[in-house]
C-alpha positions in Angstrom: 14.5 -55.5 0.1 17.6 -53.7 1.7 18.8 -50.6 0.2 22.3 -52.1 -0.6 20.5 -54.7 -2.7 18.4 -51.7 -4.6 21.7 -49.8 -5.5 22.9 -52.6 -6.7 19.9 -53.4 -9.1 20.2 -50.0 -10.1 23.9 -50.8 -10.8 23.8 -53.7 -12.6 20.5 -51.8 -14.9 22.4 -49.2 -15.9 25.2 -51.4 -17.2 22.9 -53.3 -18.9 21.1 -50.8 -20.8 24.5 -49.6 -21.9 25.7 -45.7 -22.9 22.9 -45.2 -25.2 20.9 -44.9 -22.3 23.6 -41.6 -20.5 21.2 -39.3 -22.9 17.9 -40.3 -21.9 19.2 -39.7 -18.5 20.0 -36.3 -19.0 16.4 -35.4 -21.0 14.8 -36.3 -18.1 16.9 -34.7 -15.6 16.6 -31.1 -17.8 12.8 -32.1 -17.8 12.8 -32.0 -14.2 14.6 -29.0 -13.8 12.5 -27.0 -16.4 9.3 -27.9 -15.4 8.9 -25.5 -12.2 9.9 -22.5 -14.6 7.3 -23.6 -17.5 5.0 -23.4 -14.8 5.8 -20.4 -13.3 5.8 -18.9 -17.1 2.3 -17.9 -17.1 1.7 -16.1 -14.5 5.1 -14.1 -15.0 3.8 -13.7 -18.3 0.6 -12.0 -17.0 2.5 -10.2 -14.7 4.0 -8.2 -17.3 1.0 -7.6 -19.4 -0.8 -6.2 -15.7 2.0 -4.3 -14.3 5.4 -4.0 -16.7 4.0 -3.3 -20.2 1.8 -0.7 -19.3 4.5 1.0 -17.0 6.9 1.0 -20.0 4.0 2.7 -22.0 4.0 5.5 -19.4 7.5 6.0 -19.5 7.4 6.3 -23.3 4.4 8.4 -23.4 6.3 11.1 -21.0 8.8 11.8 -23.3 5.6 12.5 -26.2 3.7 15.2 -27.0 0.4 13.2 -26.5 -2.6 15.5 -26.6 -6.0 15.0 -27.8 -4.8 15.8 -31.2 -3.3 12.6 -31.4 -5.3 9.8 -29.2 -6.2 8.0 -32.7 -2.8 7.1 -33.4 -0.6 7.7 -30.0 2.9 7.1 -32.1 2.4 9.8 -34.3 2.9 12.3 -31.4 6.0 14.6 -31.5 8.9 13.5 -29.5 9.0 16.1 -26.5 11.8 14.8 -25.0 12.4 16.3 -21.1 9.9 19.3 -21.8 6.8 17.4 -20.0 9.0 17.1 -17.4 10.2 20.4 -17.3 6.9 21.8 -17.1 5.9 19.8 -14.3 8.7 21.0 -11.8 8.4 24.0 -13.3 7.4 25.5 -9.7 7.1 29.1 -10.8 4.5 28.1 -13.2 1.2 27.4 -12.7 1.2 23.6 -13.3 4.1 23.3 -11.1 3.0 25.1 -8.8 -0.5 22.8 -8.3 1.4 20.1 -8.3 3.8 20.8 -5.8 0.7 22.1 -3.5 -0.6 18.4 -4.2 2.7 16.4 -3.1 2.7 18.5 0.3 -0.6 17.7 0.6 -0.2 14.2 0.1 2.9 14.0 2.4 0.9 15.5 5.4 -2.1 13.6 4.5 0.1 9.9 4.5 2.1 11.1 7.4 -1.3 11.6 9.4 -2.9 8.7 8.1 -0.5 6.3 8.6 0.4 7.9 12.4 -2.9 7.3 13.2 -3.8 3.9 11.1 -0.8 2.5 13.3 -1.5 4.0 16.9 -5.2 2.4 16.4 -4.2 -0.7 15.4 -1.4 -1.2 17.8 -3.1 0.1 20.6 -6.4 -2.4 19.6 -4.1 -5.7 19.2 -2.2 -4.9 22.8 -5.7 -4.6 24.4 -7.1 -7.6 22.6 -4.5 -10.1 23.7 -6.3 -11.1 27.4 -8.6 -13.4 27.3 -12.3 -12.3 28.1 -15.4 -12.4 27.2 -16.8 -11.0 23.4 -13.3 -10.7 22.4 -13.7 -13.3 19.3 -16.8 -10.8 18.5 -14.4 -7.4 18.8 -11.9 -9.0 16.8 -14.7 -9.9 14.2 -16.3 -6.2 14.0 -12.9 -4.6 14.2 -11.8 -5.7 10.7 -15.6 -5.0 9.3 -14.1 -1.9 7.6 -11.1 -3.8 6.2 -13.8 -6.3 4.5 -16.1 -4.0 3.5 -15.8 -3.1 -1.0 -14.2 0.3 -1.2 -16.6 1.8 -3.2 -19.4 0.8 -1.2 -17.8 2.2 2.1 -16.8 5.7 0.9 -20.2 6.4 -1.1 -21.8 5.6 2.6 -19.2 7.7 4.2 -20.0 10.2 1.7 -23.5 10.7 2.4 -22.6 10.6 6.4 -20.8 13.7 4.8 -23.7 15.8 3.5 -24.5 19.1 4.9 -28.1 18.9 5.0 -29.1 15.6 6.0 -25.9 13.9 6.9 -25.3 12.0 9.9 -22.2 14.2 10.8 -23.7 17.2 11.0 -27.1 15.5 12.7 -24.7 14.8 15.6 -22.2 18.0 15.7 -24.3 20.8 15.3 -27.8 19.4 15.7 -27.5 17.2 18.9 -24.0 18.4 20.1 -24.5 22.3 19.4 -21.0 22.2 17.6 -20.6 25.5 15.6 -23.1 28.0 14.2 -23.8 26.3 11.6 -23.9 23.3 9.9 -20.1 22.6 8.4 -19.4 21.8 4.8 -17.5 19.0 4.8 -16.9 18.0 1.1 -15.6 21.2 -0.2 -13.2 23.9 1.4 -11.2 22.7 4.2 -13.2 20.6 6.2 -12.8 17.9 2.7 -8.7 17.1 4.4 -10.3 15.9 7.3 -13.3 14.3 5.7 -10.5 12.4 3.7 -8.3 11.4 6.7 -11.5 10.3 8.6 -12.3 7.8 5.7 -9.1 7.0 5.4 -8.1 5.7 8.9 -11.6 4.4 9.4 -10.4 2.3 5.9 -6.8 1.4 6.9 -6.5 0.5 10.5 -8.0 -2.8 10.4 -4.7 -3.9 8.5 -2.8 -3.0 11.2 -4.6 -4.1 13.6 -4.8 -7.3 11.8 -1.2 -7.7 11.4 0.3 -6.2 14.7 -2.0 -8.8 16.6 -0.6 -11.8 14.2 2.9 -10.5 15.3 1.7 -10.7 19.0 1.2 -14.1 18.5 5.1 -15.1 18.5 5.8 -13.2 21.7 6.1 -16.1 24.6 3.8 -15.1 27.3 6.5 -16.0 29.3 8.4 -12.9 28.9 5.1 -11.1 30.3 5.2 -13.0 33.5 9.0 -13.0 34.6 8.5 -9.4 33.3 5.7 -9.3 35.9 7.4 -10.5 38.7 10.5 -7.8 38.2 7.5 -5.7 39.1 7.5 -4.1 35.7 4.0 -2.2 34.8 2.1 -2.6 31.8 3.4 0.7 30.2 7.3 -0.9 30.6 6.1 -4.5 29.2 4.6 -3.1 26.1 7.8 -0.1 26.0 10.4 -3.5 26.8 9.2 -6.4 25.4 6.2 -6.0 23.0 7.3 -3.1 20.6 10.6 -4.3 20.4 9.8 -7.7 19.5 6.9 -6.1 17.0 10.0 -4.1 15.2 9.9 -6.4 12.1 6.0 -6.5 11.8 6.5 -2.9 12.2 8.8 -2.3 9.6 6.7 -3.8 6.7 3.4 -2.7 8.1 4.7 0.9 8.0 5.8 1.0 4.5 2.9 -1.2 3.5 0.5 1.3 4.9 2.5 4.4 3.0 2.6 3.0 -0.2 -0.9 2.2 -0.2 -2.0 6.3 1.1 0.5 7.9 -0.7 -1.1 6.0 -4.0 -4.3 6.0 -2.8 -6.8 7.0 -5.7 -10.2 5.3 -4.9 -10.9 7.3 -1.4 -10.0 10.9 -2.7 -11.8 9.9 -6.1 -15.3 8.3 -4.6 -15.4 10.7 -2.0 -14.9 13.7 -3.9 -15.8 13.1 -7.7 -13.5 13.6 -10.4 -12.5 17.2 -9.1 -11.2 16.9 -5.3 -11.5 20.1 -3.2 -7.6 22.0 -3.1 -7.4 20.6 0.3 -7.9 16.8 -0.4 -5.9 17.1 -3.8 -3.7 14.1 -3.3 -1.4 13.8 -6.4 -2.6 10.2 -7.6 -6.3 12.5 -8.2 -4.2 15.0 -9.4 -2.4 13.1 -12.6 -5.5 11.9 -13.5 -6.8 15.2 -13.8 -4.2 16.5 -15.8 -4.1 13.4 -17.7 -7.8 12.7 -18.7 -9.5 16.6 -17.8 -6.7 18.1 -19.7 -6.1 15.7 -22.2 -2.5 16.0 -22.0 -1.1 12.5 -21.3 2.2 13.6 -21.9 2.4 15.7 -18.6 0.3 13.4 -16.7 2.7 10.7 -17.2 5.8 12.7 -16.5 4.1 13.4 -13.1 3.1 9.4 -13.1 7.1 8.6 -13.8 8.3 11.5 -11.1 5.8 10.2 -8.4 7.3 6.3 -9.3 10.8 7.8 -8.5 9.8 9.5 -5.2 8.3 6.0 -3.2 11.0 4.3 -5.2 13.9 6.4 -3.4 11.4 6.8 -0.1 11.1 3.1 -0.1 14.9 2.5 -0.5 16.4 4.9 2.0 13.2 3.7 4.3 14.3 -0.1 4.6 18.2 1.2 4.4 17.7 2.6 7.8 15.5 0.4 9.4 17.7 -2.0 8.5 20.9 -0.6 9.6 18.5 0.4 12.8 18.0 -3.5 13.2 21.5 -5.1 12.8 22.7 -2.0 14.9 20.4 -3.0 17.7 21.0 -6.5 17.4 24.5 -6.2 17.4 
């Protein structure tokens, strides 16, 4: 049956169920159009009982006077208005004061973690690309620690970390002859480096997992007449590779910030519930002075002034890369 003689079946139907029929018509079209969104409306409805509904609590509970006095019945706390938030940029003050110590120590902690999360990973996917032999089995143990559960990963890491009998200090001082003495490593310190070990050790497998799925769109081709100009490996990977990695790059890069700079499982399985000063990154930090304190109203002030921080970081972050990108392109 031709398509001309379909239409015109279709034609000659439509006239014969006559204009009571123009409505049905419509219903189902509407029905059509409706039906993605009703399906979509669950999970958006669970989306903002996880993520929205409990943010808006936060911000609500910042402007409150919510102290232990009132945890029984949370809207009969006074209305504080901006004083929870006065007192926690309050720098000459002592809560101001700890939590500015915590921000800086967060910034150098993502800054270093991040650095070295991407060098590792970069630098693993670039020498992973030739084919050879046990490559499929370096890949494979490479993103072990990006597998592995959290919890059980740090609590191991945390007894590598002991003075007595950990495996650190077995090798350092007791095979290696490193230092007089066997170093504390989860207090003083030595606990910003414990962190940033665990932390990279954690987080570089995602890098190195998505860098070498961004290799795989660079034509080989490019490598070879690349090759033949007599250009060195250095000047391929400078030329072609981390130029043509510069959108992997971009989200990778924030990706792996917001996840350090909100990182609250490493700090809080490593450490306990009371960090060392030098591994007091400000997630640990609210929920000390939220749940230790039992003054919710300044912990979520501190929750709402940390939201504002990655939300301007984030924005003047992919502003620049992207002005970066079309400037380049251009």
């Amino acid at each position: 049956m031709t398509q001309t003689a379909v239409t015109q079946r279709s034609e000659r139907a439509v006239r014969t169920a006559g204009p009571e029929a123009a409505p049905a018509r419509r219903r189902s079209g509407r029905r059509r159009i409706a039906l993605p969104y009703l399906l979509l409306l669950p999970a958006l409805l669970l989306e903002l009982l996880v993520h929205l509904v409990p943010m808006l609590m936060g911000i609500g509970m910042s402007f409150k006077e919510l102290t232990q006095f009132f945890i029984r019945d949370w809207s009969s706390a006074p209305w504080a208005g901006l004083d929870n938030y006065s007192v926690s940029i309050d720098f000459d003050a002592p809560v101001g004061q700890a939590l500015l110590t915590s921000f800086l120590t967060t910034c150098l902690f993502t800054l270093a973690s991040v650095a070295l999360c991407w060098f590792l990973g970069t630098a693993a996917a670039v020498l992973l690309q030739e084919n050879f032999r046990g490559r499929g089995l370096l890949r494979t143990l490479f993103l072990v620690p990006y597998a592995l559960p959290v919890y059980a990963a740090v609590i191991t890491w945390a007894f590598m970390f002991q003075r007595d009998n950990g495996l650190i200090n077995h090798v350092l001082h007791d095979q290696l002859g490193i230092g007089d003495s066997p170093a504390f490593w989860l207090i003083g310190d030595n606990s910003f480096w414990a962190l940033l070990t665990v932390s990279v050790w954690k987080g570089w497998p995602f890098a190195f997992l998505t860098v070498m799925a961004g290799l795989q769109n660079i034509p080989r081709d490019m490598y070879e007449a690349a090759a033949l100009d007599g250009a060195g490996v250095w000047k391929q990977i400078r030329h072609i590779t981390l130029p043509s990695l510069r959108q992997v790059n971009q989200v990778l890069v924030l990706v792996l910030f917001l996840w350090t700079f909100n990182d609250f499982n490493t700090p809080f399985v490593l450490f306990g519930k009371a960090a060392p000063e030098a591994a007091d990154l400000i997630s640990l930090h609210i929920y000390q002075s939220s749940f230790l304190t039992w003054n919710f109203g300044t912990g979520s002030a501190m929750s709402v002034l940390l939201l504002l921080f990655l939300l301007l970081v984030t924005g003047v972050y992919l502003l620049l890369t992207t002005r970066g990108r079309k400037a380049s392109d251009a």
